[in-house]
Each structure stands twice: as C-alpha cells, then as structure tokens.
C-alpha positions as CSV (number, residue, x, y, z in Angstrom):
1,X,0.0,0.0,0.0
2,X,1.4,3.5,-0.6
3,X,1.8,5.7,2.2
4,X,2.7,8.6,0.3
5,X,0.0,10.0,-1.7
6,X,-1.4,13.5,-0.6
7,X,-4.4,14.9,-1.2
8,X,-4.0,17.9,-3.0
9,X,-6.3,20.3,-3.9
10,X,-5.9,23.1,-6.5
11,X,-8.0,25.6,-7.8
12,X,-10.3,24.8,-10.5
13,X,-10.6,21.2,-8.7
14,X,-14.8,20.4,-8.7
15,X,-14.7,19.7,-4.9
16,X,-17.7,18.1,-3.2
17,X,-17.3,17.9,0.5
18,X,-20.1,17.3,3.7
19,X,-19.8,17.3,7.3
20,X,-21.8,15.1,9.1
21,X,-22.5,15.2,13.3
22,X,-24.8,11.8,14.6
23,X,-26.0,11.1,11.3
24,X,-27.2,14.5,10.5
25,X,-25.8,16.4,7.6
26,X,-24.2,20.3,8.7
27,X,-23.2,21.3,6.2
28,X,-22.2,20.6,2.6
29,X,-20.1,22.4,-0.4
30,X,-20.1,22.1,-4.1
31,X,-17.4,24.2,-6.1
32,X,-14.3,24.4,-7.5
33,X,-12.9,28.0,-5.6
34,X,-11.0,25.9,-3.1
35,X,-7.1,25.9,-2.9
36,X,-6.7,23.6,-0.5
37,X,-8.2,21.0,2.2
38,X,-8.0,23.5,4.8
39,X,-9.7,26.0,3.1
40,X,-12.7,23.0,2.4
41,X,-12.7,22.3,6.4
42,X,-13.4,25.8,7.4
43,X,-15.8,26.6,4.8
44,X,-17.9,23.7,5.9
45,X,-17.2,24.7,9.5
46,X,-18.7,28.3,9.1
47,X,-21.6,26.6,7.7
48,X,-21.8,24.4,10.3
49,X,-22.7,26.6,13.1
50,X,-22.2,26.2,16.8
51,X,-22.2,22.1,17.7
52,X,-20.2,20.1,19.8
53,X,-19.1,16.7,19.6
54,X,-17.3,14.4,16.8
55,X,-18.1,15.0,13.2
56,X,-17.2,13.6,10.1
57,X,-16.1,15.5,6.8
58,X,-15.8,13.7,3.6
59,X,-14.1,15.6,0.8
60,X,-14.3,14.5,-3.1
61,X,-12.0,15.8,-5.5
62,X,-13.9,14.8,-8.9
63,X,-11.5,15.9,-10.6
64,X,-8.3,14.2,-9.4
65,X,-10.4,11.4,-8.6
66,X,-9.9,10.9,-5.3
67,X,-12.0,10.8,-1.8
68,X,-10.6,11.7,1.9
69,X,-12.7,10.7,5.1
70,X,-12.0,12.6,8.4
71,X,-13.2,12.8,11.8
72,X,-13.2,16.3,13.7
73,X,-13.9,16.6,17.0
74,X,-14.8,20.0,18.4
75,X,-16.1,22.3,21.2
76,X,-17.9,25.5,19.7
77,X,-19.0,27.9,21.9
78,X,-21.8,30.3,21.6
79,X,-19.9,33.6,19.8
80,X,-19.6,36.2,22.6
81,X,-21.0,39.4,22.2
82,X,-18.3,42.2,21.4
83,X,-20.6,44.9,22.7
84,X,-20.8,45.4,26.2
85,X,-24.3,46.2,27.9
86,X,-25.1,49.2,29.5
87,X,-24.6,48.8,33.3
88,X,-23.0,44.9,32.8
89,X,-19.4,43.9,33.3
90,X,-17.2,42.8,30.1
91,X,-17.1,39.4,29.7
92,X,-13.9,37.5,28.5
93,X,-14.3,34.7,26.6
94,X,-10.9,32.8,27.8
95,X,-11.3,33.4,31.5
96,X,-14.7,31.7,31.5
C-alpha cells in the first residue's frame, strides 16, 4: 500500500465535500474555488454553526479522482458578544 500520496487540492478542482454530526448532515459544499483542504474544512465549519461533539467531513475531489474521510472533533461555543451592555461587566471569553 502507498503511504505517500497527498491529497492535493488546486483551484479549478470540482470539490464536493459534507460534514456530518450523529448522522445528521451540517453542512455541505459544491465548487471548485478551493485551494486547499484546509480552506474546504473551514468553509464547511462556518456553515456548520455552533455544535459540539465528533463529526465527520468527507471531501471529493472529482476531478483528481480521489476521496478523503475525516473525523473532527470540536467544542464550539456560543460567539460572545463584542458589545458590552449598559450597566454589565465585560465578559472574556478565555477566563470563563
């Protein structure tokens, strides 16, 4: 079996990808504006939203012909507000 083949993504590459959390589809892309895997992951993240737990993204290159399966586990918090209320401490998002 060989070890060394990559994945690579270029743009102009029809990517297909989908993120899926307990059998329940997040969020899915269809395009060919990508430049890399990375960018794929937090495209689909974005869309995603806030949800915690272990996902799966599955990423098609129909182009190149190829097909990459991984799982992501994350903790997504609410997105703090950046405007303080009127009368209300400031909150900060690490010290929580």
């Amino acid at each position: 079996m060989n070890t060394n083949i990559s994945n690579i993504v270029t743009c102009g590459d029809h990517i297909c990808a989908t993120l899926e959390c307990n059998g329940r589809r997040l969020a899915s892309v269809d395009g060919m504006q990508f430049t890399s895997i990375d960018a794929v992951k937090r495209a689909l993240l974005n869309l995603a939203g806030h949800y915690a737990g272990m996902a799966v993204m599955t990423v098609r290159n129909c182009t190149r012909g190829w097909r990459d399966v991984t799982a992501l586990a994350t903790m997504r918090r609410p997105a703090v507000s950046r405007v303080p209320r009127v009368g209300a401490q400031y909150l900060i998002p690490w010290a929580s």
